[in-house]
C-alpha positions as a Markdown table, in Angstrom:
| # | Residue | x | y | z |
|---|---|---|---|---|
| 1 | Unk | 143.6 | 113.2 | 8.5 |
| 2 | Unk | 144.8 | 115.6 | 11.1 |
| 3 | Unk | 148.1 | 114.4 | 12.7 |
| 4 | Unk | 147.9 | 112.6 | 16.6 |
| 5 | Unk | 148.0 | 115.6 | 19.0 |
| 6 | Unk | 151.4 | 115.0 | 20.9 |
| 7 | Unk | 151.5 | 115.4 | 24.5 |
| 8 | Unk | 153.2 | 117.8 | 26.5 |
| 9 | Unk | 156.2 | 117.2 | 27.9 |
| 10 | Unk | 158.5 | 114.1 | 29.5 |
| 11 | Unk | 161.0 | 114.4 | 31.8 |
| 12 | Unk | 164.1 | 111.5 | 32.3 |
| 13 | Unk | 165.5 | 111.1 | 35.7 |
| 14 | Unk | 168.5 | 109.1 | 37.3 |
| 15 | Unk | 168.5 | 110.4 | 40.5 |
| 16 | Unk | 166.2 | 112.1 | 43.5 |
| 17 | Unk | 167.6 | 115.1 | 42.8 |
| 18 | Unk | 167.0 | 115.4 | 38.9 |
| 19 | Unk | 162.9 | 114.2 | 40.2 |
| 20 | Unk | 163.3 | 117.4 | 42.6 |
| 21 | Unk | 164.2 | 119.8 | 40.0 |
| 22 | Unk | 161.2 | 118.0 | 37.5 |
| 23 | Unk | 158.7 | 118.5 | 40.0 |
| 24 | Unk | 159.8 | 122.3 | 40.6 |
| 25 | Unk | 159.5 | 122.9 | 36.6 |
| 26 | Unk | 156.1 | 121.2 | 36.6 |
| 27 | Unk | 154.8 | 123.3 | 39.6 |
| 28 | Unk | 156.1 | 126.6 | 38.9 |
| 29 | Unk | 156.8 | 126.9 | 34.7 |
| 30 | Unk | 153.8 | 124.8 | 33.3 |
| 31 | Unk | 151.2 | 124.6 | 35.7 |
| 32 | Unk | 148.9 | 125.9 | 32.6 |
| 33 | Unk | 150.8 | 123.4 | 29.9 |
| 34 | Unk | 148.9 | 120.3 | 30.5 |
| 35 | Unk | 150.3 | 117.4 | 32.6 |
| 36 | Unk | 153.5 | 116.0 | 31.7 |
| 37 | Unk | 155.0 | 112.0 | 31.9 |
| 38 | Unk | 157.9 | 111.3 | 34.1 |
| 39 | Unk | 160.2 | 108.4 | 33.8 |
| 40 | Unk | 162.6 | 107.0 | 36.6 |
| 41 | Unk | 165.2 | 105.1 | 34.9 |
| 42 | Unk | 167.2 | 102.4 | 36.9 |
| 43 | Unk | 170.9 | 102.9 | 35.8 |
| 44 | Unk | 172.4 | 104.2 | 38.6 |
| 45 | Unk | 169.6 | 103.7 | 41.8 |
| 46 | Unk | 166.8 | 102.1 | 42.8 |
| 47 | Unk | 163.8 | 104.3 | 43.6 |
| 48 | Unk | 161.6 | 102.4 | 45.8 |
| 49 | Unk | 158.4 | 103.1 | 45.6 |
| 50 | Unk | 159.0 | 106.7 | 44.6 |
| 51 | Unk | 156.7 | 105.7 | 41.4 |
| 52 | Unk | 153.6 | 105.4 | 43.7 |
| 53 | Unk | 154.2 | 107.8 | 45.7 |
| 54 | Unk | 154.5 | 110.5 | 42.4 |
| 55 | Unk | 151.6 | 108.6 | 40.9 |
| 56 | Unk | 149.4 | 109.8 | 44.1 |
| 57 | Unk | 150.4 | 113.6 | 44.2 |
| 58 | Unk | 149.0 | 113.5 | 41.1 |
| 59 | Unk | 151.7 | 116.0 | 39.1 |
| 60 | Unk | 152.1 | 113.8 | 36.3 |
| 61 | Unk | 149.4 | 112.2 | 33.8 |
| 62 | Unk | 151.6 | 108.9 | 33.7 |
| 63 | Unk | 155.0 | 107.7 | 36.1 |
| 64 | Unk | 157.5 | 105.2 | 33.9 |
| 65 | Unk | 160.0 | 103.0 | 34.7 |
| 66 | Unk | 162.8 | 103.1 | 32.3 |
| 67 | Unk | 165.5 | 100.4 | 31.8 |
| 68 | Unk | 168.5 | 101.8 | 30.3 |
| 69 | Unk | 171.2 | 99.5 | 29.2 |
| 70 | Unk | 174.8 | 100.5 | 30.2 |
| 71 | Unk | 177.0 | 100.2 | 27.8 |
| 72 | Unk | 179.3 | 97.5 | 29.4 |
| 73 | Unk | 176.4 | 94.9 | 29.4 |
| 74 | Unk | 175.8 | 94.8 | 25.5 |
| 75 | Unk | 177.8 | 92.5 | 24.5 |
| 76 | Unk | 181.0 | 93.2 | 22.0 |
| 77 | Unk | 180.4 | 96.9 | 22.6 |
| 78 | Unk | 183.3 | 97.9 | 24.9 |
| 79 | Unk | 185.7 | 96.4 | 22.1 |
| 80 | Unk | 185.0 | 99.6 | 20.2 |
| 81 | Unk | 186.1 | 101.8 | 23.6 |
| 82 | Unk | 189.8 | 100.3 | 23.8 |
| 83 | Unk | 192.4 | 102.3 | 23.7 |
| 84 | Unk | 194.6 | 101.6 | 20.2 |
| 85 | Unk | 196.9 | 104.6 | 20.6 |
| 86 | Unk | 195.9 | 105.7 | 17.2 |
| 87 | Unk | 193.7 | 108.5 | 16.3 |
| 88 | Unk | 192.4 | 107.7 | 13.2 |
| 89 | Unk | 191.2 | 104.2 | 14.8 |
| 90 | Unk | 189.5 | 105.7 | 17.5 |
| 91 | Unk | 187.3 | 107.8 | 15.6 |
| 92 | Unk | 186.2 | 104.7 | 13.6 |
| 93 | Unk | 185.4 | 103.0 | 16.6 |
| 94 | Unk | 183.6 | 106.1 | 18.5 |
| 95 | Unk | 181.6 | 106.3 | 15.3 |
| 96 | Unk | 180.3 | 102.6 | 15.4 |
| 97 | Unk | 179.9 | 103.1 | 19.3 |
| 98 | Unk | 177.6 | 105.9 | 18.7 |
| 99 | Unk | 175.6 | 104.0 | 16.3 |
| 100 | Unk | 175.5 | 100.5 | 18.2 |
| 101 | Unk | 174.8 | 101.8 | 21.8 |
| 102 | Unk | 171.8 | 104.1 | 20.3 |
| 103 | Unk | 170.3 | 101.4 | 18.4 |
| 104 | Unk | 171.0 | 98.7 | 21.3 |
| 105 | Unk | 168.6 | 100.4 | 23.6 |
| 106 | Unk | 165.5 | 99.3 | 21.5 |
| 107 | Unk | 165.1 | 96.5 | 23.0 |
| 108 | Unk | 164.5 | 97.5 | 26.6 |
| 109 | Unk | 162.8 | 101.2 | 25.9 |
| 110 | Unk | 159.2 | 100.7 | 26.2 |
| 111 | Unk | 158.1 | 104.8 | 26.2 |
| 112 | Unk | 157.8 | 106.0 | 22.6 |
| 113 | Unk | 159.5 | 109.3 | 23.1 |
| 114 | Unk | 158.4 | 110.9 | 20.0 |
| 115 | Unk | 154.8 | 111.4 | 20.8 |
| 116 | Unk | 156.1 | 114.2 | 23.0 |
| 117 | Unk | 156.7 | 117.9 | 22.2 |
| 118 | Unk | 159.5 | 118.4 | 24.7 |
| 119 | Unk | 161.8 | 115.8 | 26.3 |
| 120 | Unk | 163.5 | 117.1 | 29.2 |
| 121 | Unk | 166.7 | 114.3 | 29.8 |
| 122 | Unk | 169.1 | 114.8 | 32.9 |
| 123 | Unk | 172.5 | 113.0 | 32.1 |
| 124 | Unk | 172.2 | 112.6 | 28.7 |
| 125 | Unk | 175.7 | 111.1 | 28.4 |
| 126 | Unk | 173.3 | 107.6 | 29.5 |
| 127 | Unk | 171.9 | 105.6 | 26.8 |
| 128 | Unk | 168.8 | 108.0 | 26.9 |
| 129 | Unk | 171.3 | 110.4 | 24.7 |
| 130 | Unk | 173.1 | 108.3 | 22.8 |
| 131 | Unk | 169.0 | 106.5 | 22.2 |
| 132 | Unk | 167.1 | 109.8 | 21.1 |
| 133 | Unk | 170.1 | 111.1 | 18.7 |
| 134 | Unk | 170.4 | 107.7 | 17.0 |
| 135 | Unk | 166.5 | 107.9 | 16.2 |
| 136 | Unk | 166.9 | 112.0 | 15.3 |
| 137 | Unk | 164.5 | 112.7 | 18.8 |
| 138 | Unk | 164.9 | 116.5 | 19.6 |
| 139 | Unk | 165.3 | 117.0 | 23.2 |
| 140 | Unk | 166.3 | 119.4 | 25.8 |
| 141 | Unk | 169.2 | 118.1 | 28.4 |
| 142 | Unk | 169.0 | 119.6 | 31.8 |
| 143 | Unk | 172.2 | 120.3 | 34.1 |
| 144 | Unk | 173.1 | 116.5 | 36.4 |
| 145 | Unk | 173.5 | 118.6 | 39.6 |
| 146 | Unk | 173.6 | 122.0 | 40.9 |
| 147 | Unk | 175.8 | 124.2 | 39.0 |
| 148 | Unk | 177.6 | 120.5 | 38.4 |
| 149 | Unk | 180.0 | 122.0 | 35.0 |
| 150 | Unk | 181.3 | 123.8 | 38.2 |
| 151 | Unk | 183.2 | 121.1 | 39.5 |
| 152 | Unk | 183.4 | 118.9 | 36.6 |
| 153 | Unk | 182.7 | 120.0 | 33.2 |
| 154 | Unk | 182.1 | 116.3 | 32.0 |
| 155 | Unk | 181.7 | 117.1 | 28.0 |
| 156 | Unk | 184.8 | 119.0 | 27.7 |
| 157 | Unk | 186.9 | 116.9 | 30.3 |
| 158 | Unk | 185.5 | 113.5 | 28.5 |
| 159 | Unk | 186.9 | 114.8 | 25.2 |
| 160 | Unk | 189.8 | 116.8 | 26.0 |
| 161 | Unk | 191.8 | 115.9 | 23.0 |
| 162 | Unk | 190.4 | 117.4 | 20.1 |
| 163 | Unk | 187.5 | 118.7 | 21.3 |
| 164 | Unk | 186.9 | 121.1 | 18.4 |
| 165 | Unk | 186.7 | 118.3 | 15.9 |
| 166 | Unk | 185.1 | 115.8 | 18.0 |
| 167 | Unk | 182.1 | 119.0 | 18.2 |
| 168 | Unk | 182.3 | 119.4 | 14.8 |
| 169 | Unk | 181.4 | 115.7 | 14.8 |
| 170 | Unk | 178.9 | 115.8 | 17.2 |
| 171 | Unk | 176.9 | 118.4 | 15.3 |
| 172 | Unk | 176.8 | 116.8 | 12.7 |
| 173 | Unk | 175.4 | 113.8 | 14.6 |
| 174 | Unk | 178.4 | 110.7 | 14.0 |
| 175 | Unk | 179.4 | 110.9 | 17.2 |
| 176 | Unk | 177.5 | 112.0 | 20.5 |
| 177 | Unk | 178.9 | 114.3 | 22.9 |
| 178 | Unk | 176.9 | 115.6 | 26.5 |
| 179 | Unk | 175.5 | 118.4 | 27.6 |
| 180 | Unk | 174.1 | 120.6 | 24.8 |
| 181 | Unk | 177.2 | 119.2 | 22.0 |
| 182 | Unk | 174.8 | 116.6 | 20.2 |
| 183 | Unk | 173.4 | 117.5 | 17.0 |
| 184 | Unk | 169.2 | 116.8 | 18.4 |
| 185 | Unk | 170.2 | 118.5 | 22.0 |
| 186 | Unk | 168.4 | 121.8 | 21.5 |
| 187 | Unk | 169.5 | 123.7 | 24.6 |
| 188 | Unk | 171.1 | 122.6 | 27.7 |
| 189 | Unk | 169.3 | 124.2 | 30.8 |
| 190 | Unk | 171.6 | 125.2 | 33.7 |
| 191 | Unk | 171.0 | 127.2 | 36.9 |
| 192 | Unk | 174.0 | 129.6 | 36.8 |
| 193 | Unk | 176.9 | 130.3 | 34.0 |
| 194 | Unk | 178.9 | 133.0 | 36.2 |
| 195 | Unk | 181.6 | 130.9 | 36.1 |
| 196 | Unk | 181.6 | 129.7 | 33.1 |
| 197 | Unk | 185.2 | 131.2 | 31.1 |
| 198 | Unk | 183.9 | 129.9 | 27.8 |
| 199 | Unk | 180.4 | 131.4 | 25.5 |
| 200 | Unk | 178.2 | 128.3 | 24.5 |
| 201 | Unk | 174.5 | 128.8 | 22.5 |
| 202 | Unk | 172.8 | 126.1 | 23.8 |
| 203 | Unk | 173.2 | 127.1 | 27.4 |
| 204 | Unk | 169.7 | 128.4 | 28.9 |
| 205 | Unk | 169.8 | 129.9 | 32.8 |
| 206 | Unk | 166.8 | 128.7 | 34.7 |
| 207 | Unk | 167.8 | 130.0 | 38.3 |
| 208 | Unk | 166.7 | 127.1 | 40.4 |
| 209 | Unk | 166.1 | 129.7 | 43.7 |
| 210 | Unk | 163.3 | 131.4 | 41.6 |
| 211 | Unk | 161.2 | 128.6 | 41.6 |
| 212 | Unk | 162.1 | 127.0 | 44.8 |
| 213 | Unk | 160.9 | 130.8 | 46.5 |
| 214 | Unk | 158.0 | 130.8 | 44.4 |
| 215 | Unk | 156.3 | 127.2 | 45.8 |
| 216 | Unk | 153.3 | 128.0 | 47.8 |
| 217 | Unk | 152.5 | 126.5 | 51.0 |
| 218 | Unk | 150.5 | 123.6 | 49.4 |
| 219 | Unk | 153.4 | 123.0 | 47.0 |
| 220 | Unk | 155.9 | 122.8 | 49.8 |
| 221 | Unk | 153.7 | 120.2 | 51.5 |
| 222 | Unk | 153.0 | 118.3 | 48.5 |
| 223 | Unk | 156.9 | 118.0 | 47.8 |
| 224 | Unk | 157.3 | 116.6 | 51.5 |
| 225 | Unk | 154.6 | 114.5 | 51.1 |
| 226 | Unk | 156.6 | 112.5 | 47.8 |
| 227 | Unk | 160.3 | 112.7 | 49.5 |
| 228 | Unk | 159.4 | 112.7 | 53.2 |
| 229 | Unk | 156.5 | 110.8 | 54.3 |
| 230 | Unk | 158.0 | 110.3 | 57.7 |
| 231 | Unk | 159.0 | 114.2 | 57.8 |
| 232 | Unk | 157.6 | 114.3 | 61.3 |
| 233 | Unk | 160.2 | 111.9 | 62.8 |
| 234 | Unk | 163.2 | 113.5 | 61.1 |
| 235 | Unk | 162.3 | 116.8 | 62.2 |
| 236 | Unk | 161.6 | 114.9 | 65.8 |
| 237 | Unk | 165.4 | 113.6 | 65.1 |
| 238 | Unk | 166.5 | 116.6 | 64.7 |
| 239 | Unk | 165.3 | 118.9 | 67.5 |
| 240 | Unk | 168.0 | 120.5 | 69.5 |
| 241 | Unk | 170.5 | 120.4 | 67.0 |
| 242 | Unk | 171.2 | 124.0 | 66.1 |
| 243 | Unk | 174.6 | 123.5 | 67.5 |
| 244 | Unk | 175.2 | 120.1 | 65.5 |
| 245 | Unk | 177.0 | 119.4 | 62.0 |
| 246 | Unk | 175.6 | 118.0 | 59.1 |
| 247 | Unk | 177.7 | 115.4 | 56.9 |
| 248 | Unk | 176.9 | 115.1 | 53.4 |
| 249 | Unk | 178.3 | 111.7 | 52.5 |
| 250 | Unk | 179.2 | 110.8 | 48.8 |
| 251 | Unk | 178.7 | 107.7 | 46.6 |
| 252 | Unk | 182.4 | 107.3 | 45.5 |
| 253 | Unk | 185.1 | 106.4 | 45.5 |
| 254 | Unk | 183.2 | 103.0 | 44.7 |
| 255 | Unk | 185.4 | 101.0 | 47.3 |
| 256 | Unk | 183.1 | 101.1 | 50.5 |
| 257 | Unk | 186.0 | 101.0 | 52.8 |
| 258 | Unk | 187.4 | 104.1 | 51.6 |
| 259 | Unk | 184.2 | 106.0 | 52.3 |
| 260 | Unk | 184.7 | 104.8 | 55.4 |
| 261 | Unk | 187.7 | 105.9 | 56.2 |
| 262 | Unk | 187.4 | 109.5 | 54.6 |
| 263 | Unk | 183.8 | 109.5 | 56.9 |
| 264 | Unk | 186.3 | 108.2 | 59.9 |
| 265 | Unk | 188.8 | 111.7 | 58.9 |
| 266 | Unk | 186.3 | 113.7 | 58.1 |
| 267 | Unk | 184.3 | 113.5 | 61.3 |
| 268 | Unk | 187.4 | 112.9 | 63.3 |
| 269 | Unk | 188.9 | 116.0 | 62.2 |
| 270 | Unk | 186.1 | 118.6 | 61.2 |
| 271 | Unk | 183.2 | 117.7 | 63.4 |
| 272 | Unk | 185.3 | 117.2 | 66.6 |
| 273 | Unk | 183.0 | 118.1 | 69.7 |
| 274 | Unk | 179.6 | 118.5 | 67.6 |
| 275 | Unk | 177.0 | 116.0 | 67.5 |
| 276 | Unk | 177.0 | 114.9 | 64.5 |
| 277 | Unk | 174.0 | 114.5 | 61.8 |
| 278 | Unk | 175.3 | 112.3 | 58.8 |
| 279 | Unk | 172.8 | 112.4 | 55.6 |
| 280 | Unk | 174.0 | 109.5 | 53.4 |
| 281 | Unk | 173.8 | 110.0 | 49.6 |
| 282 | Unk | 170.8 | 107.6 | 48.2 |
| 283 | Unk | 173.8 | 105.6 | 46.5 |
| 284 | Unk | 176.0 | 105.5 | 49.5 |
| 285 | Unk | 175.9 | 101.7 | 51.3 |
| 286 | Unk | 178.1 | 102.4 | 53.9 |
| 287 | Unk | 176.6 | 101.3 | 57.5 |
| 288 | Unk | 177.1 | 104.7 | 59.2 |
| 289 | Unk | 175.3 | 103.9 | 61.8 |
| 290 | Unk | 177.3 | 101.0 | 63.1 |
| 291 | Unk | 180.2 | 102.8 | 62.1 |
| 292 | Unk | 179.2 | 105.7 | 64.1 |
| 293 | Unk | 177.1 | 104.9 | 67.0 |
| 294 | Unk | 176.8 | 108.3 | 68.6 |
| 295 | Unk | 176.0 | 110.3 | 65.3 |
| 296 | Unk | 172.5 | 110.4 | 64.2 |
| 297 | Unk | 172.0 | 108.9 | 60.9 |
| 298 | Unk | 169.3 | 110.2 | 58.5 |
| 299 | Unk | 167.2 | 107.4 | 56.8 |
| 300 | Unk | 165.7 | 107.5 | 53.4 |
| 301 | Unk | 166.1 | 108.7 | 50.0 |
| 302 | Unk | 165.4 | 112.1 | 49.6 |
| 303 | Unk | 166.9 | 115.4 | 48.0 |
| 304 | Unk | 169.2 | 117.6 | 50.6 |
| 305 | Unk | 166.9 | 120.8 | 49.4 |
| 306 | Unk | 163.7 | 119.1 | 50.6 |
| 307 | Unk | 164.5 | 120.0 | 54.1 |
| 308 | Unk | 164.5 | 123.7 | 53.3 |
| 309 | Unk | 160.6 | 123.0 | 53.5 |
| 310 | Unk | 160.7 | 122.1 | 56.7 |
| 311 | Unk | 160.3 | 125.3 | 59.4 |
| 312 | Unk | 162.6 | 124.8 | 62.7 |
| 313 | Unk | 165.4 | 122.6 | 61.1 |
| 314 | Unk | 168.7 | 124.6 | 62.0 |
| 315 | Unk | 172.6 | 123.5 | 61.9 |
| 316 | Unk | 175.8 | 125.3 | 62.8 |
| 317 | Unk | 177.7 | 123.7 | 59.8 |
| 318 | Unk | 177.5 | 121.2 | 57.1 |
| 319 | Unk | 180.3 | 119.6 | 56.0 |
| 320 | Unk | 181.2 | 117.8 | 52.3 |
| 321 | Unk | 183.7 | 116.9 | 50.1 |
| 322 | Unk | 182.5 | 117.9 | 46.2 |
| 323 | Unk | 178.8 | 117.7 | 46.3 |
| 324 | Unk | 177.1 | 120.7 | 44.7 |
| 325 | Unk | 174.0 | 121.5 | 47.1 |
| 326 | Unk | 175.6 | 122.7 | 49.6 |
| 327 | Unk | 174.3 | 126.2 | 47.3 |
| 328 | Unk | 170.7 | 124.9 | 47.8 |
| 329 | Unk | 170.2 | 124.5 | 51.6 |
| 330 | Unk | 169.3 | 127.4 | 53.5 |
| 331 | Unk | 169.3 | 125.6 | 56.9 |
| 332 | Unk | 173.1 | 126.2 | 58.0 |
| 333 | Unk | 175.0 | 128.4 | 59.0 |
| 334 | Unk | 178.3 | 127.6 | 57.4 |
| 335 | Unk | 179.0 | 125.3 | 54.8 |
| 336 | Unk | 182.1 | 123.9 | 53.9 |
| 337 | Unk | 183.3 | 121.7 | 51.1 |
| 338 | Unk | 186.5 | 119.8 | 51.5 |
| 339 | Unk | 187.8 | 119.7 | 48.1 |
| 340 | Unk | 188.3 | 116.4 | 46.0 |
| 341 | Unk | 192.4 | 116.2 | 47.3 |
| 342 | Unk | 190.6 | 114.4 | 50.5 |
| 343 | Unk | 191.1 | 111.3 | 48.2 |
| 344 | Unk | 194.5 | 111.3 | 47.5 |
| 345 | Unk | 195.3 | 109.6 | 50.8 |
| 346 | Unk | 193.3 | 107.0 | 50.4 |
| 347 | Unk | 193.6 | 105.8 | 46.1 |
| 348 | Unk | 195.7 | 106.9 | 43.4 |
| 349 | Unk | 195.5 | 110.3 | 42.5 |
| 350 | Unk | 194.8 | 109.5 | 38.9 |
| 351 | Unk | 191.5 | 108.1 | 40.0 |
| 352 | Unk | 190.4 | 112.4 | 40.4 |
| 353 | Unk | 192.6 | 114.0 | 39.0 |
| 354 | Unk | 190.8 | 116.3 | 36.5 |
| 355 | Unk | 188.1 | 117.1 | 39.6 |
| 356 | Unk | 191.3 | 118.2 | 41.6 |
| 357 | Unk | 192.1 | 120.3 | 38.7 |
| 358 | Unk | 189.0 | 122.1 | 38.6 |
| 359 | Unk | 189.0 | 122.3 | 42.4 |
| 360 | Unk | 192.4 | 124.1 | 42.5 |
| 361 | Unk | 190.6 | 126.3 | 39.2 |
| 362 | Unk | 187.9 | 127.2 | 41.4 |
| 363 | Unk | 189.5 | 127.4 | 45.0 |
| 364 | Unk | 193.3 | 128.4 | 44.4 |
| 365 | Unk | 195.7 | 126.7 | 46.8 |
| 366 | Unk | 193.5 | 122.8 | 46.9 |
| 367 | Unk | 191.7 | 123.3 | 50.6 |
| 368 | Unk | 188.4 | 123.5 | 51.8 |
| 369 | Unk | 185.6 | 126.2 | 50.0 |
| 370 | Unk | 184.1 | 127.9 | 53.4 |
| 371 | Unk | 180.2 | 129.5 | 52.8 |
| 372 | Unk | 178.3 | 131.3 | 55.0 |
């Protein structure tokens, strides 16, 4: 009896972006391939009706909701993450963690992930990771953000004590470590490693410009069609505002006040005499529109880049704190990222204080990174 032909390929998203980058894959790298699956987990947003709208264009064979468990709401789990001050009991624990927070997730997963040849998981620090290592699934992990180990180099920084054992563990699959560590990771795709002081294996660079410049026309429309059904109105919104600043807005700190108040410094300070065009991030609650009456607010959950598909869209600056696509838009003029320090006013330092480290790494002296 032959064996049941797997099917191509399955990619595991947690945010707009990580759909983006899926889609570009799917149109540019394996248009020959067959169809692949695509599942939008829930752990960190809600994607609307992003399913149906996915499920129309007709890119993927099927469209999944996935419910992933975080790791807080399994009950006696985060016993095994206190801190005991003692080495030796915190590898025990980390071990059992492992173990526990794999097998814990199958109770919710419904998609059997080994009928596929290739899984394709963004974040795999989620209980997707911890899920396919505890049941020996080979998959491929894929970058969180652009050039993201940039700013924060989350599988090193997580396990900065150590690290060379706690690899060696990882390898060896007792405990699970992100982005490319784990012992069933097989490589970990990324879009640059310029900057990168350190050799790793597992990294494989898959500029993300190549197969942006390589849509067609159809492709470009197709992608507006799934992030910007009301593309017309925004760019409507937009007209007249090659003289305006764009403000990227982040998700955190989680305290909603303190957005608003770095929003409040940021656009009283940096945006002075501009109209401003603020773009919250799909996770961002803040009200910005009552908060800012005169700015024009951008509705809608959509990627950044998606907008570089739209001809006539034009800005004198965009303005940010960390976030990483300010590399991916080719609408502006100047783009300027404020650094991470921008929070120190506002919470304990602690609270950021390895992303201020990489910042001052990356950008000597702690101010703002200007682009043009």
């Amino acid at each position: 009896m032959k064996p049941e032909k797997k099917r191509p390929r399955i990619y595991v998203c947690h945010t707009l972006y990580h759909v983006y980058v899926s889609l570009l894959k799917e149109m540019t790298m394996y248009q020959e391939d067959g169809k692949a699956d695509i599942a939008l987990s829930d752990i960190f947003m809600d994607f609307g009706d992003l399913d149906e709208r996915l499920s129309r264009a007709d890119i993927f064979e099927q469209v999944y909701r996935l419910h992933e468990v975080r790791d807080r709401d399994i009950p006696g789990l985060m016993k095994y993450k206190e801190n005991h001050h003692n080495v030796l009991i915190h590898l025990i624990n980390r071990l059992i963690y492992t173990k526990k927070y794999g097998k814990a997730q199958d109770r919710f997963f419904t998609i059997d992930f080994k009928q596929y040849q290739d899984i394709f998981v963004y974040c795999d620090s989620d209980a997707i990771g911890y899920y396919l290592n505890y049941h020996h699934i080979p998959y491929h992990a894929v970058e969180d953000g652009l050039d993201c180990l940039k700013h924060f180099d989350a599988a090193h920084q997580d396990n900065e004590g150590h690290f060379a054992l706690k690899a060696f563990l990882a390898r060896h699959n007792l405990i699970f470590i992100q982005n490319g560590y784990s012992k069933y990771c097989i490589d970990m795709e990324i879009n640059d490693d310029s900057f990168i002081n350190y050799r790793f294996d597992k990294y494989k660079v898959i500029p993300r410009k190549n197969m942006e410049e390589s849509l067609t026309s159809e492709q470009k429309r197709t992608m507006l069609g799934i992030f910007l059904p009301d593309a017309d109105e925004i760019v409507r919104r937009l007209a007249g505002c090659e003289d305006c600043i764009l403000f990227l807005t982040e998700a955190f700190p989680n305290v909603t006040s303190i957005r608003e108040q770095v929003a409040k410094e940021i656009i009283g300070e940096y945006c002075k005499g501009y109209q401003v065009v603020i773009k919250p991030h799909p996770r961002d609650d803040v009200d910005y529109e009552k908060l800012f009456p005169g700015c024009i607010v951008i509705h809608g959950k959509f990627p950044i880049e998606v907008l570089n598909f739209i001809e006539g869209i034009h800005f004198k600056k965009a303005v940010s704190i960390i976030t990483s696509v300010m590399s991916g838009i080719r609408f502006v003029e100047e783009k300027i990222n404020l650094g991470p320090h921008i929070w120190d006013k506002y919470e304990p330092e602690e609270n950021h204080i390895l992303m201020n480290q990489k910042w001052d790494e990356l950008h000597p002296g702690g101010g703002a990174y200007v682009q043009k």
